[in-house]
Biotite code that builds the C-alpha atoms (Angstrom):
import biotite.structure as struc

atoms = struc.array([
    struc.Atom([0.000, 0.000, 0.000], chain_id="A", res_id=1, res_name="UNK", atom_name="CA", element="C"),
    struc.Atom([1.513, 3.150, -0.884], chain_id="A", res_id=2, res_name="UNK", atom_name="CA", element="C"),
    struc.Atom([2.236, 6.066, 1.739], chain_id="A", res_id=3, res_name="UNK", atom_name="CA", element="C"),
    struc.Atom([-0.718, 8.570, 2.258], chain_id="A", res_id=4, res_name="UNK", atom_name="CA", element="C"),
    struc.Atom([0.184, 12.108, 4.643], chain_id="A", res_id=5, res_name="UNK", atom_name="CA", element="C"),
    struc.Atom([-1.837, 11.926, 7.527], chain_id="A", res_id=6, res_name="UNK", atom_name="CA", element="C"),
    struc.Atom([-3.181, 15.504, 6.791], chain_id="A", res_id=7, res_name="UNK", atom_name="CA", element="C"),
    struc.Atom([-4.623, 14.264, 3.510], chain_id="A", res_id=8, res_name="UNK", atom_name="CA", element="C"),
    struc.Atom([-6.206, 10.758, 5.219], chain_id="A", res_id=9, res_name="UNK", atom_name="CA", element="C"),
    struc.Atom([-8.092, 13.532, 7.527], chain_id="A", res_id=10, res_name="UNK", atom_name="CA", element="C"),
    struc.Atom([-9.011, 15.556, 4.917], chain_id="A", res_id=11, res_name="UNK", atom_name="CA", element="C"),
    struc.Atom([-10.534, 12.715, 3.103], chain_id="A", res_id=12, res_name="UNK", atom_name="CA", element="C"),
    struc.Atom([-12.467, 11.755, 5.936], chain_id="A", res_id=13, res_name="UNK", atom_name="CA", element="C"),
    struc.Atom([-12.879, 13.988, 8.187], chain_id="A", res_id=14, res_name="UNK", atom_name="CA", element="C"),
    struc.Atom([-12.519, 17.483, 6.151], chain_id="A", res_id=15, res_name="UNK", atom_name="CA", element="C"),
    struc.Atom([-14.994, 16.810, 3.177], chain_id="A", res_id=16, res_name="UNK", atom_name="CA", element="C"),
    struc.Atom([-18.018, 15.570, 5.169], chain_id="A", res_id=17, res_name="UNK", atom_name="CA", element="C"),
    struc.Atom([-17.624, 18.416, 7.898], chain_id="A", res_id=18, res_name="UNK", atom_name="CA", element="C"),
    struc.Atom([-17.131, 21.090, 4.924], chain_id="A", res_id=19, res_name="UNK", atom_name="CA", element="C"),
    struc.Atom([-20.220, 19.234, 2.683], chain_id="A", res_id=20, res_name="UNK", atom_name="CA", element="C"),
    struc.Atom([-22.220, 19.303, 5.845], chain_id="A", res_id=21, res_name="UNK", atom_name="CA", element="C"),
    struc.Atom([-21.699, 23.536, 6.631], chain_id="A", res_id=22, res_name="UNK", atom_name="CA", element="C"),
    struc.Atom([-21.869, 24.378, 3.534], chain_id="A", res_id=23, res_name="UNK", atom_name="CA", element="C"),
    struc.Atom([-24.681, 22.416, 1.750], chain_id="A", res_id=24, res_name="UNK", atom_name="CA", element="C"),
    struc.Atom([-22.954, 20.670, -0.826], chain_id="A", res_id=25, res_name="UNK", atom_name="CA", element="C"),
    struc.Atom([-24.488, 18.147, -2.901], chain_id="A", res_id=26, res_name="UNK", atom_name="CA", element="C"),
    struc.Atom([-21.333, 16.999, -4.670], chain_id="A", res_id=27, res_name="UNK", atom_name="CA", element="C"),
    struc.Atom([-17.918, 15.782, -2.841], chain_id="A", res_id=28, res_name="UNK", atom_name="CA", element="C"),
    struc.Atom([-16.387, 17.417, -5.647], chain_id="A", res_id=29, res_name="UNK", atom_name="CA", element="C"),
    struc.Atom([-17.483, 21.203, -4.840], chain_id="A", res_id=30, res_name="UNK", atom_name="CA", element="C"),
    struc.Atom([-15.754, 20.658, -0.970], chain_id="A", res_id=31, res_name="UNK", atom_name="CA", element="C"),
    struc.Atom([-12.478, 23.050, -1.666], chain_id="A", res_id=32, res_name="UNK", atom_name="CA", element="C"),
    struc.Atom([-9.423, 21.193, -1.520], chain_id="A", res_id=33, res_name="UNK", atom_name="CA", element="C"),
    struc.Atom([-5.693, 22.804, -0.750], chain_id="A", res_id=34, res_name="UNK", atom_name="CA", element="C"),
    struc.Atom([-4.170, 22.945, -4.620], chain_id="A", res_id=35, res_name="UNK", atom_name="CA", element="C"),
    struc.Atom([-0.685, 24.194, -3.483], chain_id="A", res_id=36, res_name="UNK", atom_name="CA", element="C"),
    struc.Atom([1.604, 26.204, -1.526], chain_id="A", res_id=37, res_name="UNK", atom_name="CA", element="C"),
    struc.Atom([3.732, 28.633, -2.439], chain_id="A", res_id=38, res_name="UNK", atom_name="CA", element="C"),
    struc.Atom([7.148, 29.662, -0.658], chain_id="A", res_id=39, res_name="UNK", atom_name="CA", element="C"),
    struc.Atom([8.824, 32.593, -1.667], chain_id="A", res_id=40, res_name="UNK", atom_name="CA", element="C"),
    struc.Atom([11.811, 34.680, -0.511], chain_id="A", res_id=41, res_name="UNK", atom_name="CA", element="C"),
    struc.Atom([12.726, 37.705, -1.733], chain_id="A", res_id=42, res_name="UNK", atom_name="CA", element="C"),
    struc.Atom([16.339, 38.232, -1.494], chain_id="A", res_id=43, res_name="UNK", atom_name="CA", element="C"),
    struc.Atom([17.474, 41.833, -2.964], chain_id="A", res_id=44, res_name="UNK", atom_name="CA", element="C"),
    struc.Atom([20.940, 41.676, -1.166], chain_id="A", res_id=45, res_name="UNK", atom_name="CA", element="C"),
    struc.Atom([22.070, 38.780, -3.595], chain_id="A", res_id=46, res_name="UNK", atom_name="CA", element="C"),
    struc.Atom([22.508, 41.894, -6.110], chain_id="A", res_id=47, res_name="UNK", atom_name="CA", element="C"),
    struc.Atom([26.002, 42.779, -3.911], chain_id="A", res_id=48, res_name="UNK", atom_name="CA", element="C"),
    struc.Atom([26.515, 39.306, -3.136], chain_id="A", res_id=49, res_name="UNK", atom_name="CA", element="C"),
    struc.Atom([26.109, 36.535, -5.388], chain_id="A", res_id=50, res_name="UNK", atom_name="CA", element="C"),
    struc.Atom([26.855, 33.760, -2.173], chain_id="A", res_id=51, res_name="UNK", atom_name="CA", element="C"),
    struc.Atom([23.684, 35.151, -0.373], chain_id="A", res_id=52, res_name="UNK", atom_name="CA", element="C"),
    struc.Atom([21.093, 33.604, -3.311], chain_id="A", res_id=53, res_name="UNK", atom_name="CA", element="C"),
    struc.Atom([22.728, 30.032, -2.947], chain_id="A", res_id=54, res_name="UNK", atom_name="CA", element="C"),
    struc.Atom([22.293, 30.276, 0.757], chain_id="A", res_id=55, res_name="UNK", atom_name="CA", element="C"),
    struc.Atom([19.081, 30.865, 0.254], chain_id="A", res_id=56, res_name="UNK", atom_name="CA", element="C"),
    struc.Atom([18.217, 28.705, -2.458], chain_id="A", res_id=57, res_name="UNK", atom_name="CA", element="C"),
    struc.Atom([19.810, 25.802, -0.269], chain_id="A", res_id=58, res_name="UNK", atom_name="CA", element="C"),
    struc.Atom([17.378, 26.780, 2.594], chain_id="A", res_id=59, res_name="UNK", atom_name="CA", element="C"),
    struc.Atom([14.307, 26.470, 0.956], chain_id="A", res_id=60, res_name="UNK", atom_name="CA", element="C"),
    struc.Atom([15.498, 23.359, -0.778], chain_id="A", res_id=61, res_name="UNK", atom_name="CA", element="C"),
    struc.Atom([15.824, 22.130, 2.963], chain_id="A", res_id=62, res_name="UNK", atom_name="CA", element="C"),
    struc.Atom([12.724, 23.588, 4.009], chain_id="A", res_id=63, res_name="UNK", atom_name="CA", element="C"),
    struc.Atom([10.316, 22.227, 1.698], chain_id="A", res_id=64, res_name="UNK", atom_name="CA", element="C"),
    struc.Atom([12.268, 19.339, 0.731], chain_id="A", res_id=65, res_name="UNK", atom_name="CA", element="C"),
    struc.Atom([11.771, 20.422, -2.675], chain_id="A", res_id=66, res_name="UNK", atom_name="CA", element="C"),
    struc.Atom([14.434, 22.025, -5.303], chain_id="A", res_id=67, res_name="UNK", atom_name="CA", element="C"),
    struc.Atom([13.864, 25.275, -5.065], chain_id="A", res_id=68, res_name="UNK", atom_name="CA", element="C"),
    struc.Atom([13.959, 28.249, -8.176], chain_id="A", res_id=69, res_name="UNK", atom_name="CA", element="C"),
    struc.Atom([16.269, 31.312, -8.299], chain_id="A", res_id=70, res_name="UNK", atom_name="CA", element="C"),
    struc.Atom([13.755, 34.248, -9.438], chain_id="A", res_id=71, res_name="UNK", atom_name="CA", element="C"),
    struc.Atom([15.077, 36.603, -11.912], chain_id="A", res_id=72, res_name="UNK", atom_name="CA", element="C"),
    struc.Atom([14.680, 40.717, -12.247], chain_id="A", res_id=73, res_name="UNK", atom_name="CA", element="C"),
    struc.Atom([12.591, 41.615, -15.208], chain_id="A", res_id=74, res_name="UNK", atom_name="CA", element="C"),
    struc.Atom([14.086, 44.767, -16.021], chain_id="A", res_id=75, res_name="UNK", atom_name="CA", element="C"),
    struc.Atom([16.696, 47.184, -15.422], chain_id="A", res_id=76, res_name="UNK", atom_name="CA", element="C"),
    struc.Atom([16.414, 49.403, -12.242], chain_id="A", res_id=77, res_name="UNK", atom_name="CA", element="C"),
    struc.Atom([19.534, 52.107, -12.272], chain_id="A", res_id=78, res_name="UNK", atom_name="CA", element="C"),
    struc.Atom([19.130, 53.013, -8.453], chain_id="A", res_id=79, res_name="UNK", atom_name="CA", element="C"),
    struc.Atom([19.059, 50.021, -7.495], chain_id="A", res_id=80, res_name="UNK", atom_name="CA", element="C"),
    struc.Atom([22.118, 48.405, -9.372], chain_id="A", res_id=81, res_name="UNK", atom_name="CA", element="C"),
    struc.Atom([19.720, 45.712, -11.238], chain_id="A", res_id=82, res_name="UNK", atom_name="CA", element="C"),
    struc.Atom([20.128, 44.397, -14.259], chain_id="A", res_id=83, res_name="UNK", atom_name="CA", element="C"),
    struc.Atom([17.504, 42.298, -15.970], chain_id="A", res_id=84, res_name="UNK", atom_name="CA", element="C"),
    struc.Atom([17.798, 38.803, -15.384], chain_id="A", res_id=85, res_name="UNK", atom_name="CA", element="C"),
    struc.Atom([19.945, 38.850, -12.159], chain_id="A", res_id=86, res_name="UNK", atom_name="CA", element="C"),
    struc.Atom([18.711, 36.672, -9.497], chain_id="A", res_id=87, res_name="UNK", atom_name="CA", element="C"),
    struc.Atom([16.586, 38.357, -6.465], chain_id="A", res_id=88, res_name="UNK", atom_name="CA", element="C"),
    struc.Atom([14.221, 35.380, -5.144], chain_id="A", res_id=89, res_name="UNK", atom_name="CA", element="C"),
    struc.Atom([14.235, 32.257, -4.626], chain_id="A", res_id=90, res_name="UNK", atom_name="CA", element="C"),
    struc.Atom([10.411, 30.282, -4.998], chain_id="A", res_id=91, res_name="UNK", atom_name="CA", element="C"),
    struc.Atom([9.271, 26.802, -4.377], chain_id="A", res_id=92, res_name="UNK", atom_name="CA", element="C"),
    struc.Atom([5.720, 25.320, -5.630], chain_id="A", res_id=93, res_name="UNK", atom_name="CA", element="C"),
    struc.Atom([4.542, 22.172, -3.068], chain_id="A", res_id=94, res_name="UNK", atom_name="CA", element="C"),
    struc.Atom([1.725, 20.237, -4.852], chain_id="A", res_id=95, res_name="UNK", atom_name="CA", element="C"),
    struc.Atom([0.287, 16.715, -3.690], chain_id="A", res_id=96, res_name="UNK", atom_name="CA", element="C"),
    struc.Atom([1.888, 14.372, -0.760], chain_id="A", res_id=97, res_name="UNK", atom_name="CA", element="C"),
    struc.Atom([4.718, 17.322, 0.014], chain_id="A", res_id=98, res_name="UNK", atom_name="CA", element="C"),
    struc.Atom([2.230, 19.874, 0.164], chain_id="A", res_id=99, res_name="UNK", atom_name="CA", element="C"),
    struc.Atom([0.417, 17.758, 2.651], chain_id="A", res_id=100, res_name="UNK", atom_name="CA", element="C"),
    struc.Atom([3.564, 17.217, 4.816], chain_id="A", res_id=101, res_name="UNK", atom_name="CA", element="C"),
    struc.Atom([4.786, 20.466, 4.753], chain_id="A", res_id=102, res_name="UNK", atom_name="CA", element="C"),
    struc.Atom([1.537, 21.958, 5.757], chain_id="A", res_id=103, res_name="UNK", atom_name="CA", element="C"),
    struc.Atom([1.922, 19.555, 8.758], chain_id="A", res_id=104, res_name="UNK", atom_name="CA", element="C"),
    struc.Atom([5.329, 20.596, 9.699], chain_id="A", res_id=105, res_name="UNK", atom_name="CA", element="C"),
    struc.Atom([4.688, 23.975, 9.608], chain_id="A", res_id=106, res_name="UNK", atom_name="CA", element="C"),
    struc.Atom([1.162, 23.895, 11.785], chain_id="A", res_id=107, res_name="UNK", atom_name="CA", element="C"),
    struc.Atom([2.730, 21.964, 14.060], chain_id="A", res_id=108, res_name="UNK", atom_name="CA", element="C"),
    struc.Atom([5.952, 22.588, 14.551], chain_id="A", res_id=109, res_name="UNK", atom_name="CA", element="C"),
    struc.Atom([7.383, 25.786, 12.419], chain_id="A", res_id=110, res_name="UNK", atom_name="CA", element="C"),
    struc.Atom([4.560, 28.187, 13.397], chain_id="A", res_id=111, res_name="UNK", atom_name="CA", element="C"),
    struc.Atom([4.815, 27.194, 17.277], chain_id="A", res_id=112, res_name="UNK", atom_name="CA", element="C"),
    struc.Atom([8.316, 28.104, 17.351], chain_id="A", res_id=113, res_name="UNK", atom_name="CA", element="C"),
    struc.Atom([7.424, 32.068, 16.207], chain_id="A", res_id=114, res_name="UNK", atom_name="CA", element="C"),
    struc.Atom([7.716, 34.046, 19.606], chain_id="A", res_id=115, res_name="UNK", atom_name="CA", element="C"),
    struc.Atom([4.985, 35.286, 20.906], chain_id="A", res_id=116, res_name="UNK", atom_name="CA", element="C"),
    struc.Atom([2.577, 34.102, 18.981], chain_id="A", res_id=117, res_name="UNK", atom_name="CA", element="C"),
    struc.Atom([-0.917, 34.438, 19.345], chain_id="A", res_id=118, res_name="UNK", atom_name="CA", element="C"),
    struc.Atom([-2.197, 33.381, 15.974], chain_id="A", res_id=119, res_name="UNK", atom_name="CA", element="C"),
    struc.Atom([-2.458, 34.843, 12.753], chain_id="A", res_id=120, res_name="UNK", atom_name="CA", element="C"),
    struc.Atom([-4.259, 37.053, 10.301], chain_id="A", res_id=121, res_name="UNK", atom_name="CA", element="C"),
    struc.Atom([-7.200, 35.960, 9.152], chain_id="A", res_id=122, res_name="UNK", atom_name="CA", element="C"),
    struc.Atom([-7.593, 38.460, 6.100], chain_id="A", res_id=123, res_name="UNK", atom_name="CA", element="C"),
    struc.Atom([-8.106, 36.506, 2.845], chain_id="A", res_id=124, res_name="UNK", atom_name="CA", element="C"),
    struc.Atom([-7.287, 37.767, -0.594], chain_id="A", res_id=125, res_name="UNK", atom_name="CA", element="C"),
    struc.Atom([-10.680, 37.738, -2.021], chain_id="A", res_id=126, res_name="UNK", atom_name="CA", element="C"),
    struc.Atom([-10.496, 34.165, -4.424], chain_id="A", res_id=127, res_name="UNK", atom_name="CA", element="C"),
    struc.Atom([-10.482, 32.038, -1.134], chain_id="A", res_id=128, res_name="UNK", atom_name="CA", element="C"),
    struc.Atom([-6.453, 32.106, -1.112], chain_id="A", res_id=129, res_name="UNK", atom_name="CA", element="C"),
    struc.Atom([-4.668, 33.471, 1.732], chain_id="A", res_id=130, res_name="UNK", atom_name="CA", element="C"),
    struc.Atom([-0.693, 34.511, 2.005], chain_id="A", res_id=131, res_name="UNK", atom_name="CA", element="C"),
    struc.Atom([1.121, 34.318, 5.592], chain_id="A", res_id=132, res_name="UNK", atom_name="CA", element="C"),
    struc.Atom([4.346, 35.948, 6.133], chain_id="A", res_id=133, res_name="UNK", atom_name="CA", element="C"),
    struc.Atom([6.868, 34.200, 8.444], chain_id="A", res_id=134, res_name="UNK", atom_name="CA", element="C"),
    struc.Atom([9.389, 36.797, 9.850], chain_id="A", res_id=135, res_name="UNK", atom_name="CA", element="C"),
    struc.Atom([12.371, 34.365, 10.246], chain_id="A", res_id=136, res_name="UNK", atom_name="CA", element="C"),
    struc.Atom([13.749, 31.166, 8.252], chain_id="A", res_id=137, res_name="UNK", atom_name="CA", element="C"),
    struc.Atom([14.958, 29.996, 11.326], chain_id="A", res_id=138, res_name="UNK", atom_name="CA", element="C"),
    struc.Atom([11.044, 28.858, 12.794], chain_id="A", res_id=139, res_name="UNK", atom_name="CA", element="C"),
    struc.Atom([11.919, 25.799, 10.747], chain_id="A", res_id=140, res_name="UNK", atom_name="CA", element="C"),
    struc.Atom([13.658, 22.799, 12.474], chain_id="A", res_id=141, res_name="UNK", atom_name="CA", element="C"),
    struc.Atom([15.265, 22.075, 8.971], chain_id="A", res_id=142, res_name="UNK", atom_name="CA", element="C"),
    struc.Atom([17.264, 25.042, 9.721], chain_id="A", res_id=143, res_name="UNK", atom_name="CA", element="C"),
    struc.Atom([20.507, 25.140, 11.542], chain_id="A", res_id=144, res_name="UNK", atom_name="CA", element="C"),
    struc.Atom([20.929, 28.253, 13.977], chain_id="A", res_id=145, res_name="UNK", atom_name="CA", element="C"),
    struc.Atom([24.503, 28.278, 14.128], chain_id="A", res_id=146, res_name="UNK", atom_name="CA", element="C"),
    struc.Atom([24.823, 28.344, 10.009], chain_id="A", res_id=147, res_name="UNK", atom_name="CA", element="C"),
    struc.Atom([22.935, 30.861, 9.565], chain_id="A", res_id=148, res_name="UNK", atom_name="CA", element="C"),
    struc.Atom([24.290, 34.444, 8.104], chain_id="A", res_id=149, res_name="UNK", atom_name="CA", element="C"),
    struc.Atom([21.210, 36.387, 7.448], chain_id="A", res_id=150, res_name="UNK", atom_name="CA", element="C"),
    struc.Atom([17.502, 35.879, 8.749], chain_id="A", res_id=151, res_name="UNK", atom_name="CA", element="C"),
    struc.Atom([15.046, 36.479, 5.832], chain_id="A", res_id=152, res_name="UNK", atom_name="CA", element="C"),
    struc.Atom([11.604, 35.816, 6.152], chain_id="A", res_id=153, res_name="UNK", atom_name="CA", element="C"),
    struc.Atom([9.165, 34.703, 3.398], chain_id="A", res_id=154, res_name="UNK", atom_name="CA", element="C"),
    struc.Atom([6.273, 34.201, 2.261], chain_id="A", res_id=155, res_name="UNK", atom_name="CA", element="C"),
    struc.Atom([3.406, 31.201, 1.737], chain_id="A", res_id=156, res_name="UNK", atom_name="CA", element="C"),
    struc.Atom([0.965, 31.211, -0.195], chain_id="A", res_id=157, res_name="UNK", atom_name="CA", element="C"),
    struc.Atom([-1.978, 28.505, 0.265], chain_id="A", res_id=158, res_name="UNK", atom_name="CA", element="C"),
    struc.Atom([-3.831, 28.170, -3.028], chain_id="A", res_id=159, res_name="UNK", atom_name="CA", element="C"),
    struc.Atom([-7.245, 26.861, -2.606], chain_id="A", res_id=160, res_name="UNK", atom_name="CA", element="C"),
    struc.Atom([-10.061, 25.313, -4.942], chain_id="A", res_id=161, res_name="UNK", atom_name="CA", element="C"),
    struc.Atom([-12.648, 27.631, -3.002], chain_id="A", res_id=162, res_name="UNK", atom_name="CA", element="C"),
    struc.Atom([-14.791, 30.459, -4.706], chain_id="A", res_id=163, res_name="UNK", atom_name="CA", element="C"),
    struc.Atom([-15.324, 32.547, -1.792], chain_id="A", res_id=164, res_name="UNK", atom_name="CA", element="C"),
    struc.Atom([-13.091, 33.959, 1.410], chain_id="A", res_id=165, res_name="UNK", atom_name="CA", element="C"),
    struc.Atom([-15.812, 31.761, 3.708], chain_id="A", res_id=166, res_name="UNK", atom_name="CA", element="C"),
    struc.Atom([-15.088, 28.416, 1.982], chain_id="A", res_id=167, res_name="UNK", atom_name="CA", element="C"),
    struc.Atom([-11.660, 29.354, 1.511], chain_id="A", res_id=168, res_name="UNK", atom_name="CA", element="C"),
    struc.Atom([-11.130, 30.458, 5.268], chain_id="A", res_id=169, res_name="UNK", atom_name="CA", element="C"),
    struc.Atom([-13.307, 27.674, 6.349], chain_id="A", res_id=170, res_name="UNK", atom_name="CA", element="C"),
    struc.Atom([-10.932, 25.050, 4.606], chain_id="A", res_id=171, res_name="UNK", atom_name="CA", element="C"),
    struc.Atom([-7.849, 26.560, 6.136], chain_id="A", res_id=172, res_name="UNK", atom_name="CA", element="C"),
    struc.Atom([-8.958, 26.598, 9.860], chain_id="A", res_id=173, res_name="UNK", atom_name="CA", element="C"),
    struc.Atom([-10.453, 22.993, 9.650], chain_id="A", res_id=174, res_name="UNK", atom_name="CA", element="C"),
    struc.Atom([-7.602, 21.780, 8.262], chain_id="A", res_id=175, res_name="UNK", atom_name="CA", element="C"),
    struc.Atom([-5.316, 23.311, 11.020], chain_id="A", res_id=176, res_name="UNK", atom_name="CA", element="C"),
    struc.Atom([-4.076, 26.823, 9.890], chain_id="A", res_id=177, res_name="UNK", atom_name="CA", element="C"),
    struc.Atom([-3.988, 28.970, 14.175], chain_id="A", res_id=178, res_name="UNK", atom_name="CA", element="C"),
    struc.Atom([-5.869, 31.655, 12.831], chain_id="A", res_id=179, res_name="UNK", atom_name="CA", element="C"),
    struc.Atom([-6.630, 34.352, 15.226], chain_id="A", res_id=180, res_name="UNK", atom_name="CA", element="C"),
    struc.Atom([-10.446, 34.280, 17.449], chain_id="A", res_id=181, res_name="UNK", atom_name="CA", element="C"),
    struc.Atom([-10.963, 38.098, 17.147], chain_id="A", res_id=182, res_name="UNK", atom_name="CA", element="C"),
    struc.Atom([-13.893, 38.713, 14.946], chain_id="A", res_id=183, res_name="UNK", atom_name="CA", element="C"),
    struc.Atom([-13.121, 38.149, 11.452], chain_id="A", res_id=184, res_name="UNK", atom_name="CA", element="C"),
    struc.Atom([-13.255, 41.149, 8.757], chain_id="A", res_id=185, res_name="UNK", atom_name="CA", element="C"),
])
């Protein structure tokens, strides 16, 4: 039998019938499922420093236990010193099983690590998508304190299947995401 992520066994059997249930679906296919996450870094000091980029492209590698992509400039900026084409970012898509895991990892044992944390935004983007920002690479147990040269932080994107901020939102929180209990906007 091949290997199924716990998170998507729950989903599976847990997630769909609660969502189908609240929100009066007749289908299994209209529940809204998780279709990726997105990690991205921006790293603008790699224009001085052409080591910093490989760092970083070597973290998120670790971190999502994915290859990750060096993002290139798309034009020429003079105050800046950018030319078009340098490297800036570094990105990694997660789709299926290491989507799964990695949302696991970082529910349970990245975001927990953040001090003082209390939760976090629950503003949506409007298409039933929401982007966190972590302020520190070093949440992550992949990462190694002592290594490290510069703390970036970065952002993740969850991509959703959902047509509204509810469903979206609604997906999110049942699947695990701490969102804060003030009143939602």
């Amino acid at each position: 039998m091949a290997y199924v992520p716990a998170l998507k066994k729950r989903y599976q059997e847990e997630i769909v019938p609660a969502l189908m249930k609240e929100f009066n679906y007749t289908s299994v296919m209209q529940v809204p499922r998780l279709v990726k996450i997105v990690l991205n870094q921006g790293v603008g000091d790699a224009i001085a420093d052409k080591k910093i980029i490989e760092v970083a492209t070597e973290e998120m590698t670790m971190i999502s236990g994915q290859k990750a992509l060096q993002t290139l400039s798309k034009k020429d900026i003079s105050n800046f010193k950018l030319r078009k084409k340098m490297p800036v970012g570094v990105r990694v898509t997660l789709r299926r099983d290491r989507m799964y895991e990695f949302f696991d990892r970082l529910v349970s044992v990245a975001l927990p690590r953040i001090r003082d944390f209390h939760g976090i935004e629950s503003k949506m983007d409007g298409y039933g998508n929401y982007t966190l920002g972590v302020p520190e690479q070093i949440i992550f147990p992949e990462i190694i304190i002592d290594k490290v040269n510069k703390i970036n932080g970065m952002n993740i994107t969850f991509v959703t299947s959902a047509n509204t901020d509810e469903e979206g939102f609604a997906l999110l929180k049942v699947m695990g995401l701490p969102f804060k209990t003030t009143k939602r906007n």
